[in-house]
Kinemage of the C-alpha trace (Angstrom):
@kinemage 1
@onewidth
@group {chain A} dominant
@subgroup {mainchain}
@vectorlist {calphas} color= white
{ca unk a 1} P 51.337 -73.021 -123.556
{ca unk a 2} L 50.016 -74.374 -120.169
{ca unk a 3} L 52.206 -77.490 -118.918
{ca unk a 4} L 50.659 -80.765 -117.562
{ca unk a 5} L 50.125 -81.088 -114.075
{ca unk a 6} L 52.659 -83.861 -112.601
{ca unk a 7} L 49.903 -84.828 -110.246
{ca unk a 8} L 47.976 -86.537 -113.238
{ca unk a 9} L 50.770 -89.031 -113.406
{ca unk a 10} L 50.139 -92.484 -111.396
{ca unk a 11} L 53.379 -93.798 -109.940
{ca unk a 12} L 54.207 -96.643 -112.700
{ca unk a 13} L 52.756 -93.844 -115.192
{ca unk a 14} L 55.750 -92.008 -114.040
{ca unk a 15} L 58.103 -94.752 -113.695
{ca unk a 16} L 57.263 -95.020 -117.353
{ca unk a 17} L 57.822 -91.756 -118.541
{ca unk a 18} L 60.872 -90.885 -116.553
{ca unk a 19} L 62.541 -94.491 -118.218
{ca unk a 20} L 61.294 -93.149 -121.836
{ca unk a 21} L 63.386 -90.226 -120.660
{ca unk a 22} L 66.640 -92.066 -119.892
{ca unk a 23} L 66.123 -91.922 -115.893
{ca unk a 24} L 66.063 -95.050 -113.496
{ca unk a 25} L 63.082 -96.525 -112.024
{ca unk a 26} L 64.267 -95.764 -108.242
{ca unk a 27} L 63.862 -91.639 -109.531
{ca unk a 28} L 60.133 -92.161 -109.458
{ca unk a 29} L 60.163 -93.487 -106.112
{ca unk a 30} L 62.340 -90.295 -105.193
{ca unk a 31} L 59.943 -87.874 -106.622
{ca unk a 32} L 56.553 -89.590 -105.668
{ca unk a 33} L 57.584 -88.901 -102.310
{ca unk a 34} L 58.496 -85.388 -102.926
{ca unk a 35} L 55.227 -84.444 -104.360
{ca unk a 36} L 52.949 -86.728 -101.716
{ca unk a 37} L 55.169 -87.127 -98.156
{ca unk a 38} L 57.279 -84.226 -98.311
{ca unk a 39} L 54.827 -81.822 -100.319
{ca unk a 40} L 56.876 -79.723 -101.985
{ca unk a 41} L 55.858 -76.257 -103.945
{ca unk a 42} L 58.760 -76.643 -106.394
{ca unk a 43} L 60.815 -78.984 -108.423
{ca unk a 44} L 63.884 -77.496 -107.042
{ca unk a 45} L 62.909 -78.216 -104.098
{ca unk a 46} L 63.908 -81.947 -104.697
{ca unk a 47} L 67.489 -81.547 -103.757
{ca unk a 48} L 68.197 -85.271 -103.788
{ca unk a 49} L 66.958 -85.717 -107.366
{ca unk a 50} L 69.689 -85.474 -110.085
{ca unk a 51} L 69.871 -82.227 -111.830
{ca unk a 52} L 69.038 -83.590 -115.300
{ca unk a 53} L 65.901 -85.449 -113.701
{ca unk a 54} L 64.168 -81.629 -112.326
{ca unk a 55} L 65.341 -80.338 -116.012
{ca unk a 56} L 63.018 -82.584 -117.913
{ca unk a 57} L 60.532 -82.465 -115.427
{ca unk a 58} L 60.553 -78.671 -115.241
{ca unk a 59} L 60.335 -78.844 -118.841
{ca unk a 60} L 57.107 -81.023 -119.458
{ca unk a 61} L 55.462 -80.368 -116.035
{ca unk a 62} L 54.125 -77.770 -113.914
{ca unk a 63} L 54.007 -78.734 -109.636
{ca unk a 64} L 51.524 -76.365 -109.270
{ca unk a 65} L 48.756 -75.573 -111.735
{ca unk a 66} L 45.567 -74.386 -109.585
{ca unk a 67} L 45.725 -71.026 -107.839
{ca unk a 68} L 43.827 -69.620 -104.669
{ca unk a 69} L 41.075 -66.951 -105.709
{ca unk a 70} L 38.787 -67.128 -102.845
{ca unk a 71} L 38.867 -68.436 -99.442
{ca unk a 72} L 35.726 -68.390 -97.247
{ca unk a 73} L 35.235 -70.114 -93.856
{ca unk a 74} L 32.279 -71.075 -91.973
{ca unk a 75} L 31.475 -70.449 -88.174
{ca unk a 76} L 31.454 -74.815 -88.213
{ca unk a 77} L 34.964 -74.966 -89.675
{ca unk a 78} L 34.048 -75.466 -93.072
{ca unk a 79} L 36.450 -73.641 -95.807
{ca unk a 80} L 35.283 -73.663 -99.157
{ca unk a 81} L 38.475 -72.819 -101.774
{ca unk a 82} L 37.452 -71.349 -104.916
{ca unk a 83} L 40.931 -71.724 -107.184
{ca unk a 84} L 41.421 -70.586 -110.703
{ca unk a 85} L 42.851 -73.352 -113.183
{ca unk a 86} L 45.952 -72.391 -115.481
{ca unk a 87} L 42.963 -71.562 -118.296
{ca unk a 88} L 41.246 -68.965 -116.212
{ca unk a 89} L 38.619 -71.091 -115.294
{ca unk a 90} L 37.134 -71.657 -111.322
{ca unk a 91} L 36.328 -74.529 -109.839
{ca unk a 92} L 35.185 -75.162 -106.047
{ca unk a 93} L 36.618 -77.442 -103.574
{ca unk a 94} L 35.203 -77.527 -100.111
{ca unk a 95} L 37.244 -78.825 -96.668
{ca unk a 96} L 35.010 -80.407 -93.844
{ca unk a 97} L 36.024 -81.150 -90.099
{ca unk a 98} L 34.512 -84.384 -88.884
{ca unk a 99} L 34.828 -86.253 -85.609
{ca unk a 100} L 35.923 -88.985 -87.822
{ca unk a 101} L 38.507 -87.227 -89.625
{ca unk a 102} L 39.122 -84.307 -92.317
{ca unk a 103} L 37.187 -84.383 -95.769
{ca unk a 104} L 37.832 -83.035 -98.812
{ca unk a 105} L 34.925 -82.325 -101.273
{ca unk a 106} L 36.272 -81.778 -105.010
{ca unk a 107} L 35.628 -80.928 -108.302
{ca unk a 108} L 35.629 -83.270 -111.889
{ca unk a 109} L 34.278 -80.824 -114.636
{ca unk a 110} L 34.596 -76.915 -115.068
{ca unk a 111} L 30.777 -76.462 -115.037
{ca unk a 112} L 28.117 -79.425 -115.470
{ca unk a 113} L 25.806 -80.352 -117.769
{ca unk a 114} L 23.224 -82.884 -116.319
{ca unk a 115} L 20.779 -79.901 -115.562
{ca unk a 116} L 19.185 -80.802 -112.334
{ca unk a 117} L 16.309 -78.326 -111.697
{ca unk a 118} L 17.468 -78.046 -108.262
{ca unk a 119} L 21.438 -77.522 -108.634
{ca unk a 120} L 23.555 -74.398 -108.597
{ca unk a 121} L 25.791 -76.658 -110.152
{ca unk a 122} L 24.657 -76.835 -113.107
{ca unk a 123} L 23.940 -72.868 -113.237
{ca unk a 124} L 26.980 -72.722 -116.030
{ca unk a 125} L 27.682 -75.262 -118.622
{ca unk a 126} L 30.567 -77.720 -119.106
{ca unk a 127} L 33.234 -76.022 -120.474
{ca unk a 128} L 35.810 -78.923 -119.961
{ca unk a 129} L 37.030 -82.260 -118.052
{ca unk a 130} L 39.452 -81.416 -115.353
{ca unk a 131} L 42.618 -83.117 -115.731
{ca unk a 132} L 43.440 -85.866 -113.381
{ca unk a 133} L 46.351 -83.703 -111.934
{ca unk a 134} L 44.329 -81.027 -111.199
{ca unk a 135} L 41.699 -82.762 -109.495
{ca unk a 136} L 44.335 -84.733 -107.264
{ca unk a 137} L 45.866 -80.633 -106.857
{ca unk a 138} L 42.805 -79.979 -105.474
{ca unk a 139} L 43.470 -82.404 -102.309
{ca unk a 140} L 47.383 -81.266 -102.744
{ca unk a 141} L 46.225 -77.561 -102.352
{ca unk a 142} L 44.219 -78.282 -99.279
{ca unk a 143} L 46.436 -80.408 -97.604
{ca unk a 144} L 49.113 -77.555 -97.978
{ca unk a 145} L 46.414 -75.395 -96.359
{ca unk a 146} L 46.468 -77.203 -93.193
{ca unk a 147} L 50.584 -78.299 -93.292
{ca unk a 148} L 50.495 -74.364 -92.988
{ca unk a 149} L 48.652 -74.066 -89.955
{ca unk a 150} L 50.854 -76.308 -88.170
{ca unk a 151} L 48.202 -78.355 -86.753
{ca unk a 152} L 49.042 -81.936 -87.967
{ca unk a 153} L 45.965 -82.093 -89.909
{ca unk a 154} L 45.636 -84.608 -92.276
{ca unk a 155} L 42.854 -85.270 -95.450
{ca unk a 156} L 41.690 -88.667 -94.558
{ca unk a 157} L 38.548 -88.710 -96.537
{ca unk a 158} L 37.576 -87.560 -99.830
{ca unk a 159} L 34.161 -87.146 -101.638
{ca unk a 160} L 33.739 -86.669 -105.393
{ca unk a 161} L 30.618 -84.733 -105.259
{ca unk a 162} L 32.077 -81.246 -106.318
{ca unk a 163} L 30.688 -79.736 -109.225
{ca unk a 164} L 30.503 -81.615 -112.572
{ca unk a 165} L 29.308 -85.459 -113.280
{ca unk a 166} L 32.300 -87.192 -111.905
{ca unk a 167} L 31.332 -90.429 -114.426
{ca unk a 168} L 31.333 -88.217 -117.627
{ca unk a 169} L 34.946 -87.940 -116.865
{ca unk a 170} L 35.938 -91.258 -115.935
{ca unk a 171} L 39.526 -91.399 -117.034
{ca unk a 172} L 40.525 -88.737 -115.493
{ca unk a 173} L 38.383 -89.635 -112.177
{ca unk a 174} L 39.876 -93.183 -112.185
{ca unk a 175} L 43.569 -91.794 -112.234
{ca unk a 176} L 42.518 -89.376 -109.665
{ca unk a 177} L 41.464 -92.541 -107.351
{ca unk a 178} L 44.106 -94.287 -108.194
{ca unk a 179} L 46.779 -91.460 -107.278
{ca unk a 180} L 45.307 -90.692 -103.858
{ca unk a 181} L 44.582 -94.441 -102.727
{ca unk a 182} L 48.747 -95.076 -103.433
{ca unk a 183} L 49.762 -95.961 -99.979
{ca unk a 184} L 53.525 -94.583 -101.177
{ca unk a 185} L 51.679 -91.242 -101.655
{ca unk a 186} L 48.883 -89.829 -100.004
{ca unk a 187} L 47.913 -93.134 -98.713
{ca unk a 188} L 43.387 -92.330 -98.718
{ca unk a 189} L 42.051 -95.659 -97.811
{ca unk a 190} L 39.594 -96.306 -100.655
{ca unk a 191} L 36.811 -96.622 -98.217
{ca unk a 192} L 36.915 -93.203 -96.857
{ca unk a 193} L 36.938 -92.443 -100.256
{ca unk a 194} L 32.886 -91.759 -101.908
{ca unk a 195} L 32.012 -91.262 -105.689
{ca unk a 196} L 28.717 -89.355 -106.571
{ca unk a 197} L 26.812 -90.029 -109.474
{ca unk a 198} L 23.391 -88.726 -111.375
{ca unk a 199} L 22.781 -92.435 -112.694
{ca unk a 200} L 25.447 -92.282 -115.271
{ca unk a 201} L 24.130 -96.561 -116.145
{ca unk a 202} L 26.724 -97.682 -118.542
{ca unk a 203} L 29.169 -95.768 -116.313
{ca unk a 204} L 28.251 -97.501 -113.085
{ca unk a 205} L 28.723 -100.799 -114.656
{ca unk a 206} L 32.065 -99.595 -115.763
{ca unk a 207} L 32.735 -98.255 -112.014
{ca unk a 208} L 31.654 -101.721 -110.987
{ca unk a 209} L 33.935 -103.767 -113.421
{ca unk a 210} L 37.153 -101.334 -112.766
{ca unk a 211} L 37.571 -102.912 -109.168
{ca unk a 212} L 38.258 -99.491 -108.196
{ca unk a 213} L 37.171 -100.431 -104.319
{ca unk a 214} L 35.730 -96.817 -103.621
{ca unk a 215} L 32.507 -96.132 -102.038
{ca unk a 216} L 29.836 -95.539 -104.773
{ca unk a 217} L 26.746 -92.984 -104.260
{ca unk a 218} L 23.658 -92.075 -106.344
{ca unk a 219} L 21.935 -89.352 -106.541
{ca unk a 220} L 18.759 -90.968 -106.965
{ca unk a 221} L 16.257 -87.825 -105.625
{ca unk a 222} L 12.938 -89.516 -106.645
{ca unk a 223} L 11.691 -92.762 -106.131
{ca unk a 224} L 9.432 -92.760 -110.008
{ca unk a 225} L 10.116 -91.943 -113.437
{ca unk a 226} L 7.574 -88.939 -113.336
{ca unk a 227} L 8.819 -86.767 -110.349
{ca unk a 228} L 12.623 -87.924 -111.608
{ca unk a 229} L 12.370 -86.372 -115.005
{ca unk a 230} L 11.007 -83.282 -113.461
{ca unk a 231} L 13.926 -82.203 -111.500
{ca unk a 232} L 16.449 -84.333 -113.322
{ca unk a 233} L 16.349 -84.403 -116.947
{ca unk a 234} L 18.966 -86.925 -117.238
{ca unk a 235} L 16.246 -89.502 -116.312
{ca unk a 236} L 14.335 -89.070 -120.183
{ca unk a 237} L 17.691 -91.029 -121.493
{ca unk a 238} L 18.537 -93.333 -118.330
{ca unk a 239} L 15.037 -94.020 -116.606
{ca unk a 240} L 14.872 -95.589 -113.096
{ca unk a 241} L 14.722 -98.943 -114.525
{ca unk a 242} L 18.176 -98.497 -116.127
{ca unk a 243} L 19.480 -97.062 -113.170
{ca unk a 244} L 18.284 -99.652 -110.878
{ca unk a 245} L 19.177 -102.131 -113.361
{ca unk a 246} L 22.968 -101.176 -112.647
{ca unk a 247} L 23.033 -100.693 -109.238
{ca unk a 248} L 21.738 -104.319 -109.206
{ca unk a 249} L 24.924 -105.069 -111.236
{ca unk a 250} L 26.782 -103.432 -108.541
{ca unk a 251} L 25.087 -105.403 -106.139
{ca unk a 252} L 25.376 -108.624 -107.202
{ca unk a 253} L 29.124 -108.556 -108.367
{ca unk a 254} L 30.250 -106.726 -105.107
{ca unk a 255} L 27.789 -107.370 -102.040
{ca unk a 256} L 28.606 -103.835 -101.610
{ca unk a 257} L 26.530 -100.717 -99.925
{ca unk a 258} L 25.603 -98.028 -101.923
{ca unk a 259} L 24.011 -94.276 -100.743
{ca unk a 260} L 20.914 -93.425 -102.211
{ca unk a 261} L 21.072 -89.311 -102.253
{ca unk a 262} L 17.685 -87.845 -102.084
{ca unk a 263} L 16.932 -84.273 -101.602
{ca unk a 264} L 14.063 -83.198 -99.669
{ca unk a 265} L 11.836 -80.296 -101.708
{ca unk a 266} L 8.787 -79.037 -100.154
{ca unk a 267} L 5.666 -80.497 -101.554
{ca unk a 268} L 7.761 -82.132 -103.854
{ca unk a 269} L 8.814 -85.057 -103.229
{ca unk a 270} L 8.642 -84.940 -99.676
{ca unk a 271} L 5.595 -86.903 -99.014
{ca unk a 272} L 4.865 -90.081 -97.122
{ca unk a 273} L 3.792 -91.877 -100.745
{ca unk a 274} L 7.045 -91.079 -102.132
{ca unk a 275} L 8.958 -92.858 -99.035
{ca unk a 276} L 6.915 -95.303 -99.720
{ca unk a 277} L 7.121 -95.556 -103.451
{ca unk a 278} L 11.137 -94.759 -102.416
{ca unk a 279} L 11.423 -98.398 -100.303
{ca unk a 280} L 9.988 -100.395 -102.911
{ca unk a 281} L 12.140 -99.359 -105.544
{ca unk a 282} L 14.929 -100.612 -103.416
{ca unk a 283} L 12.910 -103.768 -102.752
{ca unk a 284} L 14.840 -106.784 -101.473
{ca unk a 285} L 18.236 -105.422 -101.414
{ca unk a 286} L 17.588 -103.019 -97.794
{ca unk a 287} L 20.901 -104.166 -96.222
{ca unk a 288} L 23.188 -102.622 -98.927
{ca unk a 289} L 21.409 -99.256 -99.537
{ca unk a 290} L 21.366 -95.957 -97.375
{ca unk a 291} L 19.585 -93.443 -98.338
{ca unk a 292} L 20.860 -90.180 -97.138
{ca unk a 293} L 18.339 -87.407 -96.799
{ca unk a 294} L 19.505 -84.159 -97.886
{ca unk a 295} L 17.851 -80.868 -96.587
{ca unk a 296} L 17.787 -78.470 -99.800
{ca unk a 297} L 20.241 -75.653 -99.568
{ca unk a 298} L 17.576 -72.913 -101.854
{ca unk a 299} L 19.314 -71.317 -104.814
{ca unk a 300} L 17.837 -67.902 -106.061
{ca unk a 301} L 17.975 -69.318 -109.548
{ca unk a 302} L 15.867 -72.033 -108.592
{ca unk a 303} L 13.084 -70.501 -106.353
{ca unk a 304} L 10.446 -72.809 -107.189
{ca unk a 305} L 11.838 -74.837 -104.663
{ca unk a 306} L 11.903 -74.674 -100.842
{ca unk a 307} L 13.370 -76.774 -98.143
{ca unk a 308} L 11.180 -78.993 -96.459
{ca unk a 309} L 10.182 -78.268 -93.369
{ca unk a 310} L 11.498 -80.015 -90.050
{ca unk a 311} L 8.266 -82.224 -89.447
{ca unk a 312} L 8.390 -83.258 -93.206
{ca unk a 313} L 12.025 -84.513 -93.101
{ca unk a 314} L 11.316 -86.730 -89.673
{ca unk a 315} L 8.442 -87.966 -90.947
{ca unk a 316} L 9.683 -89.103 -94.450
{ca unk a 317} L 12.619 -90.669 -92.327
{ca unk a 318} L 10.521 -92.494 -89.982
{ca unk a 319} L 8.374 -93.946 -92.635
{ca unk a 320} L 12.095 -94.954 -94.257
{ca unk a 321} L 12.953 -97.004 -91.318
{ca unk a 322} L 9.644 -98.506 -90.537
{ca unk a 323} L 9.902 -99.982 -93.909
{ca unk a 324} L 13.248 -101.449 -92.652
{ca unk a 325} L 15.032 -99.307 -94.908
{ca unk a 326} L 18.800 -97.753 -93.491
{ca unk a 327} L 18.296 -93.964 -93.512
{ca unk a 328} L 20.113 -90.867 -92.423
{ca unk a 329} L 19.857 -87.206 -92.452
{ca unk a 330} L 23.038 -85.257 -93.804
{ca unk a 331} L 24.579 -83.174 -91.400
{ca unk a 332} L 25.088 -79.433 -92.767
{ca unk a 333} L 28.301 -77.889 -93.106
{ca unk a 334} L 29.000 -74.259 -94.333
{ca unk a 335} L 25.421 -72.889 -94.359
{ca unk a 336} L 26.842 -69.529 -94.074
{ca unk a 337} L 29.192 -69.603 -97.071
{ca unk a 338} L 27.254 -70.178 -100.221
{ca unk a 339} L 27.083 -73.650 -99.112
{ca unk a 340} L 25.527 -75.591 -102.422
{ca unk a 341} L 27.830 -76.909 -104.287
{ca unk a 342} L 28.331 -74.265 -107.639
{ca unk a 343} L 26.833 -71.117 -105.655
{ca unk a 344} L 30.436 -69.264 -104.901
{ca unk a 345} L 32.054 -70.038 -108.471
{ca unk a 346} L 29.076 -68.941 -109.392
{ca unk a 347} L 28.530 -65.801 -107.505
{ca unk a 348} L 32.058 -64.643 -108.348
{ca unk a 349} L 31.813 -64.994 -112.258
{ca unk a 350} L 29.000 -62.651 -111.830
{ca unk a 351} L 31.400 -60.020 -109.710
{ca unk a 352} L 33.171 -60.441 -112.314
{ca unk a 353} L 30.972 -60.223 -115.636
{ca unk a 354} L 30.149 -56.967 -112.982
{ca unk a 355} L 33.318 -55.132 -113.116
């Protein structure tokens, strides 16, 4: 029987469980910094922890729970990590070099099941939830990564846009958050820290309530109900006036930005009307929304679809900002290594299925 990860614990949830299990609060402390300064790869490892403290942890917990499969790196810099959970099951996590720092992209869900027509995500199904300790292994496994090279490098960022609908697992994602922000840990400041979302409504008014202080994103992709349900069918249960309904919430309760994601796909919903159509749905509130144009990475599953071309993408953006609407173009990392998010988990299931 797999063991639980000790990264899914939050420091008092720790604290807690260690004092259920006749140990002082200070041991917490001890082993926190074990885990997140010193990085360790084994509970033995914690030689000034008392014996009978590693027992019991040894005995409920595993340290390390994700293993590497697959390790592919980009001409840029970009490594994307494809590790296999305790279950068998694969997950991606991608590592991105920055001038502003080092970013880790991770994963909330074995599989997804909001169905975007565009998406290699969403190629496989949901199988599960990730834990929260094996989404916080994720940055753990990285970060061990580059304390190997001997370079000093550092994960200062994080984005939850890996595959799965990090809001369908909210629990789990809010431990997660919680666990990396710890400034006794790994110390993320929860601004270089960025949640992606389909338009999850309910959830984003839960995000917004939970003070959570992260940087929220939506992955809004059309700017009416008609073009949305095409390529996302999450939009037949949460329309663009629910959505936009919530983000108002967010809004008004936090005076907050939020990034609109919107991918680009030729003849589409690429057009000048739709940039148009796309800054009056924001309407008054201009100053807290970016929208952050995303050339589409094509997915042989999904050839109906095409990137659009150069002259499309400038002129959808300049029609953004003479609207007086904050826009940017995402820069492109790991073109060369199955770079959309889902392709190399699920490329390899397919070797495999092969063999």
């Amino acid at each position: 029987m797999n063991k639980e990860s000790i990264y899914g614990l939050t420091l008092d949830q720790l604290t807690v469980w260690l004092g259920e299990h006749g140990h002082r609060k200070f041991r917490a402390a001890q082993v926190w910094e074990w885990l997140y300064r010193k990085r360790v790869t084994a509970f033995s490892d914690m030689t000034d922890v008392h014996p009978a403290c590693i027992a019991v942890l040894e005995e409920h917990f595993d340290i390390s729970t994700l293993s590497e499969h697959v390790k592919q790196e980009s001409a840029d810099g970009t490594i994307k990590f494809l590790f296999r959970l305790a279950d068998g099951n694969l997950i991606e996590t991608v590592l991105m070099t920055h001038k502003f720092g080092l970013s880790v992209c991770v994963t909330t869900q074995v599989g997804c099941n909001i169905g975007c027509s565009f998406c290699a995500s969403g190629l496989l199904p949901k199988s599960r939830d990730l834990t929260g300790g094996e989404i916080v292994e994720q940055i753990m496994k990285v970060q061990l990564h580059l304390d190997q090279e001997g370079r000093g490098g550092k994960v200062s960022h994080v984005v939850v846009m890996g595959i799965g609908e990090p809001f369908d697992n909210f629990r789990n994602l809010s431990d997660f958050l919680r666990i990396i922000k710890d400034h006794k840990g790994l110390a993320i400041g929860a601004r270089h820290i960025t949640v992606s979302t389909s338009g999850l409504a309910d959830k984003i008014i839960e995000f917004t309530d939970s003070d959570l202080q992260v940087n929220l994103a939506v992955s809004l992709h059309a700017p009416n109900n008609g073009l949305r349900t095409q390529i996302m069918k999450i939009n037949r249960a949460i329309p663009i006036e629910k959505l936009m309904q919530a983000i108002q919430y967010y809004w008004d309760k936090t005076n907050r930005r939020i990034t609109l994601e919107y991918i680009l796909l030729k003849d589409v919903n690429d057009q000048r009307e739709h940039a148009l159509q796309l800054a009056e749905l924001i309407g008054a509130n201009r100053q807290l929304a970016n929208v952050n144009l995303i050339p589409y990475n094509p997915v042989d599953e999904h050839s109906q679809y095409q990137r659009s071309e150069q002259e499309s993408i400038r002129a959808f953006y300049d029609t953004l900002k003479k609207q007086g609407v904050s826009v940017s173009v995402r820069l492109e990392h790991g073109t060369d290594i199955d770079a959309a998010c889902g392709q190399l988990r699920s490329k390899q299931i397919k070797e495999d299925q092969a063999v």
